[in-house]
DSSP file (Angstrom, degrees, kcal/mol; ACC not computed):
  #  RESIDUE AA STRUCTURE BP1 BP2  ACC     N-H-->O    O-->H-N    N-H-->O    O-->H-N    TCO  KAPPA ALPHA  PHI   PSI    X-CA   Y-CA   Z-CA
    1    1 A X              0   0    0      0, 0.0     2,-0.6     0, 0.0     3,-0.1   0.000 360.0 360.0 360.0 138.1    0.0    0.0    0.0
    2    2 A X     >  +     0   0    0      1,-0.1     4,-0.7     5,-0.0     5,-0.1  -0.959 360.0 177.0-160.5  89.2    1.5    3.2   -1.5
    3    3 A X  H  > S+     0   0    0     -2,-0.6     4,-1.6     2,-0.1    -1,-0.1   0.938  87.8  55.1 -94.0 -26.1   -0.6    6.5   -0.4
    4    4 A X  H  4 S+     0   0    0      2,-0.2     5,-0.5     3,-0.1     3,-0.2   0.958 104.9  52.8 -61.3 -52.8    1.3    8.6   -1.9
    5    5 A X  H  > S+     0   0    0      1,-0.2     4,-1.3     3,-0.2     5,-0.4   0.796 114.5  50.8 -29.0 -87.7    0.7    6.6   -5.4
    6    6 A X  H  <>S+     0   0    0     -4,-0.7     5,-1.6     2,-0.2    -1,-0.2   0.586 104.8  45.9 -48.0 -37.3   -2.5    7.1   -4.5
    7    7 A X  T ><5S+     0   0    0     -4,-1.6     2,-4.4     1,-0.2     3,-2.4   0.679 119.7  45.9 -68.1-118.4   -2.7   10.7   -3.8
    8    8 A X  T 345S+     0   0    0      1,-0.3    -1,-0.2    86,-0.2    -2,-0.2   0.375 113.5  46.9 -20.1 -24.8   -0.6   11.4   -7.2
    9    9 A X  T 3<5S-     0   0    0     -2,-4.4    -1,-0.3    -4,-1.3    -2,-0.2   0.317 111.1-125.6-120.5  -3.7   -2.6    9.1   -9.2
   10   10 A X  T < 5 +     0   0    0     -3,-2.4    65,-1.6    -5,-0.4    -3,-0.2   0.921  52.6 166.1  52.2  58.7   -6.0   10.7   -7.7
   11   11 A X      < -     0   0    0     -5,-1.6     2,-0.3    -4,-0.3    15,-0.3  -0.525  38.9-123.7-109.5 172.6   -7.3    6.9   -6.4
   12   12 A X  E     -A   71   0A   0     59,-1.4    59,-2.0    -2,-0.2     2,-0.4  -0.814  28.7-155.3-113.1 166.9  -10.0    6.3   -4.1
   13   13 A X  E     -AB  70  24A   0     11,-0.6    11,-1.4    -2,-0.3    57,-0.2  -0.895   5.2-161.1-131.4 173.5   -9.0    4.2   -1.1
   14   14 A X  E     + B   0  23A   0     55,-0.9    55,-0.3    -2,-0.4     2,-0.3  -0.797  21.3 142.8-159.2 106.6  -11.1    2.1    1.0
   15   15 A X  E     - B   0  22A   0      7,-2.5     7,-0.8    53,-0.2     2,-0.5  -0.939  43.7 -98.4-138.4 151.9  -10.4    0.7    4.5
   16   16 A X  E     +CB  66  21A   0     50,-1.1    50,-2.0    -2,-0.3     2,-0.4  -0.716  35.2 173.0 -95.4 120.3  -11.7   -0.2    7.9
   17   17 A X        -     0   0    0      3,-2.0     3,-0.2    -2,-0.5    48,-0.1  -0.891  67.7  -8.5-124.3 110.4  -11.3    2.1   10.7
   18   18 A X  S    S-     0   0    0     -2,-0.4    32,-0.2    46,-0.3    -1,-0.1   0.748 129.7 -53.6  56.0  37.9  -12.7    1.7   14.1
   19   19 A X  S    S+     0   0    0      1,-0.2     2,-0.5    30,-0.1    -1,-0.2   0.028 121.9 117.2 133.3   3.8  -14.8   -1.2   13.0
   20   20 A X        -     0   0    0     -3,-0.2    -3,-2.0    28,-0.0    -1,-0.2  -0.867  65.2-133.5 -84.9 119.7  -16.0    1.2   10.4
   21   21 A X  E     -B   16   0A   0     -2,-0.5    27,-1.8    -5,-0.2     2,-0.4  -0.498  26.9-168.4 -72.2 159.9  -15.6    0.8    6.7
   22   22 A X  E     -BD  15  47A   0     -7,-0.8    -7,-2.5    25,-0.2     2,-0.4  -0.984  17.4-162.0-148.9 116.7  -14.4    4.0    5.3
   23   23 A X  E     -BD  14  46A   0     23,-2.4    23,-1.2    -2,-0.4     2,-0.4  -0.997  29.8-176.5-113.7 152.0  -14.2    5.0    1.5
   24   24 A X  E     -B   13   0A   0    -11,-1.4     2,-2.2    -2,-0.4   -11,-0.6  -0.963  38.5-140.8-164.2  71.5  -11.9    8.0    1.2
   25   25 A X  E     - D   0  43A   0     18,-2.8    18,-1.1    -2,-0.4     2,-0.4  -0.462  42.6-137.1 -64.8  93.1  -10.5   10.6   -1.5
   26   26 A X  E     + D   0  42A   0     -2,-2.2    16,-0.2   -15,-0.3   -15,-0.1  -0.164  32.6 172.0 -37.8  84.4   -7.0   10.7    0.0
   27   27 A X  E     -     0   0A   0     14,-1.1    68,-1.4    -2,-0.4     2,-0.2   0.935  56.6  -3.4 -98.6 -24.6   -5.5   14.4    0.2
   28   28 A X  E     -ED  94  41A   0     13,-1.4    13,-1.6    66,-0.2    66,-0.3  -0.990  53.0-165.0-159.3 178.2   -2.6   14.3    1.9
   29   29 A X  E     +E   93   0A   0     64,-3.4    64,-0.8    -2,-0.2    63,-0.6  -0.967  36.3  95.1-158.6 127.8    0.1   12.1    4.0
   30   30 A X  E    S-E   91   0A   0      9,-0.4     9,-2.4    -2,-0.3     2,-0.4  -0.876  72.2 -49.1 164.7-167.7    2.9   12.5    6.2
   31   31 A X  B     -G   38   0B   0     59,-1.6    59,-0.4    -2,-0.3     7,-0.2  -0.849  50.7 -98.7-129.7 157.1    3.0   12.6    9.9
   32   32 A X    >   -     0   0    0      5,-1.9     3,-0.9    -2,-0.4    57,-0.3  -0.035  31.1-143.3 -54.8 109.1    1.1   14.3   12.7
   33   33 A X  T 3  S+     0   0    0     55,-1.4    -1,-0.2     1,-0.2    56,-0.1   0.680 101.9  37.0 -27.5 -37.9    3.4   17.5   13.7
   34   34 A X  T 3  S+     0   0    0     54,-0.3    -1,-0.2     3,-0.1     2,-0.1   0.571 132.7  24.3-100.6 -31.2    2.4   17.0   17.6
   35   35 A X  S <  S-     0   0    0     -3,-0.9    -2,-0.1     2,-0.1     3,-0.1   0.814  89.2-137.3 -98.1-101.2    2.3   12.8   17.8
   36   36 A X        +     0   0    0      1,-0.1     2,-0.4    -6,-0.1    -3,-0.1   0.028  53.4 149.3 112.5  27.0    4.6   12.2   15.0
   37   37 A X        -     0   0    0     -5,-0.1    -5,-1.9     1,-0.1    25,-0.1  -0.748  56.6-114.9-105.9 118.7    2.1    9.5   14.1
   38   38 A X  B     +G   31   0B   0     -2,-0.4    24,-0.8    -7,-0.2    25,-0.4  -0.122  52.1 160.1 -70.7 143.9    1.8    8.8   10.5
   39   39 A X  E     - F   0  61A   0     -9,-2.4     2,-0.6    22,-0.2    -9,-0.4  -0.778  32.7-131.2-137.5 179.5   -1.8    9.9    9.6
   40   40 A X  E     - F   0  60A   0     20,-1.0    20,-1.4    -2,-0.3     2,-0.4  -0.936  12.3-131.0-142.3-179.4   -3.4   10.7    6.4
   41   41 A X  E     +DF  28  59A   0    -13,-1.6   -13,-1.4    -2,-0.6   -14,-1.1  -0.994  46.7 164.3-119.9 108.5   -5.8   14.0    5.5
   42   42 A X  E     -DF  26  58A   0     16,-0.9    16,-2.8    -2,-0.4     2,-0.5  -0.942  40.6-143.9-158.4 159.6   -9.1   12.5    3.7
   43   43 A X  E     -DF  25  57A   0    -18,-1.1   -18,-2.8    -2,-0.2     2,-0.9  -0.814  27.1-142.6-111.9 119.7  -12.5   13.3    2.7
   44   44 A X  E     +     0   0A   0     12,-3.7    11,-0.5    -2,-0.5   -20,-0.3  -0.778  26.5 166.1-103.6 105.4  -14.9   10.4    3.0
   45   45 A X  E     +     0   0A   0     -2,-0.9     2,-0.3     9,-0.2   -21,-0.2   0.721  59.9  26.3 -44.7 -65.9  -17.3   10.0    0.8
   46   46 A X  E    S+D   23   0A   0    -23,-1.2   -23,-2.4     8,-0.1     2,-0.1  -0.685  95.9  42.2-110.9 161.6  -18.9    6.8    0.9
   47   47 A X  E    S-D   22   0A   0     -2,-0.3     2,-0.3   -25,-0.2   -25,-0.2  -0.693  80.3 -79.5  98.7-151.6  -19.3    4.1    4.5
   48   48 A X        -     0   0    0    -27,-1.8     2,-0.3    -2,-0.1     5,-0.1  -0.873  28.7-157.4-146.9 176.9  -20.0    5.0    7.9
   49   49 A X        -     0   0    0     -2,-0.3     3,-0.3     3,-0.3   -31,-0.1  -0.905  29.7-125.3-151.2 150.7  -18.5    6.5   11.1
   50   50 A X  S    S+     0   0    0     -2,-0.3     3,-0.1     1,-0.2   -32,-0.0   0.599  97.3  41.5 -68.7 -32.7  -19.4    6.2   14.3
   51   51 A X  S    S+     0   0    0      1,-0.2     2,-0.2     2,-0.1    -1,-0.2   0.494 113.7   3.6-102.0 -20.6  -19.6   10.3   15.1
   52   52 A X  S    S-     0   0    0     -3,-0.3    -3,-0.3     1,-0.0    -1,-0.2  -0.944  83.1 -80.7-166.9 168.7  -21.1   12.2   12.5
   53   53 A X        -     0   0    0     -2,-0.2     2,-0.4     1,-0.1    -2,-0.1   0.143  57.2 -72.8 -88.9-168.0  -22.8   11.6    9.0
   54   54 A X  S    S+     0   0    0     -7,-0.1    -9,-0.2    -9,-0.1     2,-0.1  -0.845  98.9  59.0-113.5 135.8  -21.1   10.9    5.5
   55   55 A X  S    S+     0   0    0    -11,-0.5     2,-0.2    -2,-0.4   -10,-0.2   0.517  80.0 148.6 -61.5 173.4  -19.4   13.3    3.4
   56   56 A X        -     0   0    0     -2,-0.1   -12,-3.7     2,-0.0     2,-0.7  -0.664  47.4-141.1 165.5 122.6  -16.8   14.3    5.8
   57   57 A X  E     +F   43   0A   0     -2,-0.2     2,-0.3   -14,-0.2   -14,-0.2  -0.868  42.4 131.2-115.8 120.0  -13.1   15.5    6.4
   58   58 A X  E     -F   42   0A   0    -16,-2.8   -16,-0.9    -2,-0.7     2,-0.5  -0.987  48.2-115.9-154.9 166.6  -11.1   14.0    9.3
   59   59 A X  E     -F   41   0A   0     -2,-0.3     2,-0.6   -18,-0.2   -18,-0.2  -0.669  27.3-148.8-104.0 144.6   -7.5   12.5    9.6
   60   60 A X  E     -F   40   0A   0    -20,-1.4   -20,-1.0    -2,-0.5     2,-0.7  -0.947  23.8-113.0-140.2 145.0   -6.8    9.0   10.6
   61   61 A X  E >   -F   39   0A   0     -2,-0.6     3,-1.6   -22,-0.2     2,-0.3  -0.368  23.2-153.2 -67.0  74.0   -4.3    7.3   12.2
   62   62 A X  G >  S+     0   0    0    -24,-0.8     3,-0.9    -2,-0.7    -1,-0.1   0.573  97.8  63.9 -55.6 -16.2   -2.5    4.9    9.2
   63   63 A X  G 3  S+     0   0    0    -25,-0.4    -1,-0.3    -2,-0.3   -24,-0.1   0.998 107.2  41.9 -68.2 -66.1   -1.5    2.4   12.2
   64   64 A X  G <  S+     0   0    0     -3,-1.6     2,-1.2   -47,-0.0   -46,-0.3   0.474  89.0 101.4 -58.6  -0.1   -5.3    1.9   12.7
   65   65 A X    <   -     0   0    0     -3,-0.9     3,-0.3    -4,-0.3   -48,-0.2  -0.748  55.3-174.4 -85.0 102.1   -6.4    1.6    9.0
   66   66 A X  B     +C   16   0A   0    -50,-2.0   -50,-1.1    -2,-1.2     3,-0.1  -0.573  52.9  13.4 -96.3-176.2   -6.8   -1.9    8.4
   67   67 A X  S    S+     0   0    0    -52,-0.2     2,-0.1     1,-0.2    -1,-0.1   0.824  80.0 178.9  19.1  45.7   -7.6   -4.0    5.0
   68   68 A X        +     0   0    0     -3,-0.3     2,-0.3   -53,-0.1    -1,-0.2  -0.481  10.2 174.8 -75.3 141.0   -6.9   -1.0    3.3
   69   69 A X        -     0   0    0    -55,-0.3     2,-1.2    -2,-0.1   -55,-0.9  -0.992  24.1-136.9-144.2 125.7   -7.2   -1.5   -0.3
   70   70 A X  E     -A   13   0A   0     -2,-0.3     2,-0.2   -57,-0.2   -57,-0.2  -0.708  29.1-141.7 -99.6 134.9   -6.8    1.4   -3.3
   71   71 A X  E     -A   12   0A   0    -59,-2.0   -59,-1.4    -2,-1.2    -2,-0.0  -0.551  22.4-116.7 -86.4 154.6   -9.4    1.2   -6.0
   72   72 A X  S    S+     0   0    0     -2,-0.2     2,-0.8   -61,-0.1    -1,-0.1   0.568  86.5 119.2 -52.5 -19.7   -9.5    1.7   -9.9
   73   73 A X        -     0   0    0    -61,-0.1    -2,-0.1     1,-0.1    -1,-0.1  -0.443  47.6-179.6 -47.6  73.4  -11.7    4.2   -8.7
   74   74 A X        -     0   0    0     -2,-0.8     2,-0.4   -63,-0.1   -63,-0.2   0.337  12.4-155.7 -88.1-174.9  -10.4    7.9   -9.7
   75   75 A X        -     0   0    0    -65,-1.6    -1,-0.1     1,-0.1     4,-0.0  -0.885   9.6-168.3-164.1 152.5  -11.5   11.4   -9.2
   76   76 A X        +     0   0    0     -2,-0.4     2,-0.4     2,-0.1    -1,-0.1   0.499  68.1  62.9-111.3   2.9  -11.0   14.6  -10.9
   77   77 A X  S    S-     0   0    0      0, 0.0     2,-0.3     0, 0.0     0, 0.0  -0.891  85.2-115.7-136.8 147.7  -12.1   17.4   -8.9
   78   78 A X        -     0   0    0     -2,-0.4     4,-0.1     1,-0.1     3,-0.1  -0.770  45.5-101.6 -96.9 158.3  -10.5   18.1   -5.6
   79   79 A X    >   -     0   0    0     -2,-0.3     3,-1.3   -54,-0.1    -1,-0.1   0.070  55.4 -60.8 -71.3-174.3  -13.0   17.5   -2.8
   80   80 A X  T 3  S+     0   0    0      1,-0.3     3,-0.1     2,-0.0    -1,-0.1  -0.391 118.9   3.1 -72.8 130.9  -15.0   20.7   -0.9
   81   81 A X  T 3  S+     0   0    0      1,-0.2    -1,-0.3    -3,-0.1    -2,-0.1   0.274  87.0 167.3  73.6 -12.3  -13.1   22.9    0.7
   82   82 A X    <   +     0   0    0     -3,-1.3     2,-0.2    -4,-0.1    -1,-0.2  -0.084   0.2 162.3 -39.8 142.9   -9.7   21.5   -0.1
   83   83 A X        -     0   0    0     -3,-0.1     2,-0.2     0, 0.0     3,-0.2  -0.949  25.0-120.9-142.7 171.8   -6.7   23.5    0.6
   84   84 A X  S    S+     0   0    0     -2,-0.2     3,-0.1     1,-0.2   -56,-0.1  -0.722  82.6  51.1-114.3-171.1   -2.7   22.6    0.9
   85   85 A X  S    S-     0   0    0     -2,-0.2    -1,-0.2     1,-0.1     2,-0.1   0.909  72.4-149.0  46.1  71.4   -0.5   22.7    2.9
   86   86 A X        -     0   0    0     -3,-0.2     5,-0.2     1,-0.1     3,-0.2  -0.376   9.2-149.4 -61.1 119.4   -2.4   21.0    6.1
   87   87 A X  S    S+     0   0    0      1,-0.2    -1,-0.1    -2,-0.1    -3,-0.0   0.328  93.3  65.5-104.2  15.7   -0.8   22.8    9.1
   88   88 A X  S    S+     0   0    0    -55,-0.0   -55,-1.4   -54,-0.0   -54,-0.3   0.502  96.1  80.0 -58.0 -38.0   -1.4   19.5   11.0
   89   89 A X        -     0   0    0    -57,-0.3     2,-0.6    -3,-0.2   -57,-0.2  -0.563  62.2-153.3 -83.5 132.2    0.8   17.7    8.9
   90   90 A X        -     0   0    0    -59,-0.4   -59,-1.6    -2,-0.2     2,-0.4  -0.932  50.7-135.4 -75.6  81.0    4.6   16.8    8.1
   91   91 A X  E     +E   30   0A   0     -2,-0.6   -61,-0.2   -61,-0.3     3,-0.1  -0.164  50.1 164.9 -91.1 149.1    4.1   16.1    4.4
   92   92 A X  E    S-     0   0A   0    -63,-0.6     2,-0.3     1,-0.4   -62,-0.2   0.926  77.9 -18.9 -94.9 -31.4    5.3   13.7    3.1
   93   93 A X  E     +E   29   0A   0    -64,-0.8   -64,-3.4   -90,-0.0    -1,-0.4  -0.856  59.1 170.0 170.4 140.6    2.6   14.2   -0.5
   94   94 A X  E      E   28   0A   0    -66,-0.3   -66,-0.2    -2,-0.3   -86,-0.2  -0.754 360.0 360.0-151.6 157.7   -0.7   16.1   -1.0
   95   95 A X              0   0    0    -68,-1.4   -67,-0.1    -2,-0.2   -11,-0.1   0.399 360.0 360.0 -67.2 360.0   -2.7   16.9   -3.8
């Protein structure tokens, strides 16, 4: 598993996090400034979470991401609200 491939290549990922599946346009990846904990930036689109409804931007821990899988699935438009340079972030690759 590659996120930065994915983020360059504009893929959709899809993985389970905190028993949730989660599908994901992937914006950016590098590690938390404050933890140091590698995390990723992404706006989830499809699945569910436990805290608030679907669409939805929150960062998530890549140690917790399991059966993470990137799909053939692309996208062309950067999601709502995008911006760079995540001042959360050590980045490592962004859109």
């Amino acid at each position: 598993m590659d996120l930065c491939d994915a983020i360059m290549r504009r893929q959709i990922i899809r993985f389970v996090y905190d028993g949730h599946e989660r599908v994901v346009i992937p914006e950016a990846h590098g590690t938390h400034k404050t933890t140091r904990n590698a995390v990723l930036r992404g706006y989830q689109i499809r699945g569910t979470s436990s805290s608030r409804g679907v669409p939805l931007w929150d960062l998530f821990l890549v140690q917790k991401m399991q059966d993470v899988e990137i799909l053939e699935e692309t996208f062309r438009d950067n999601p709502p609200q995008y911006r760079r340079g995540d001042t959360h972030i050590n980045i490592r690759c962004e859109l």
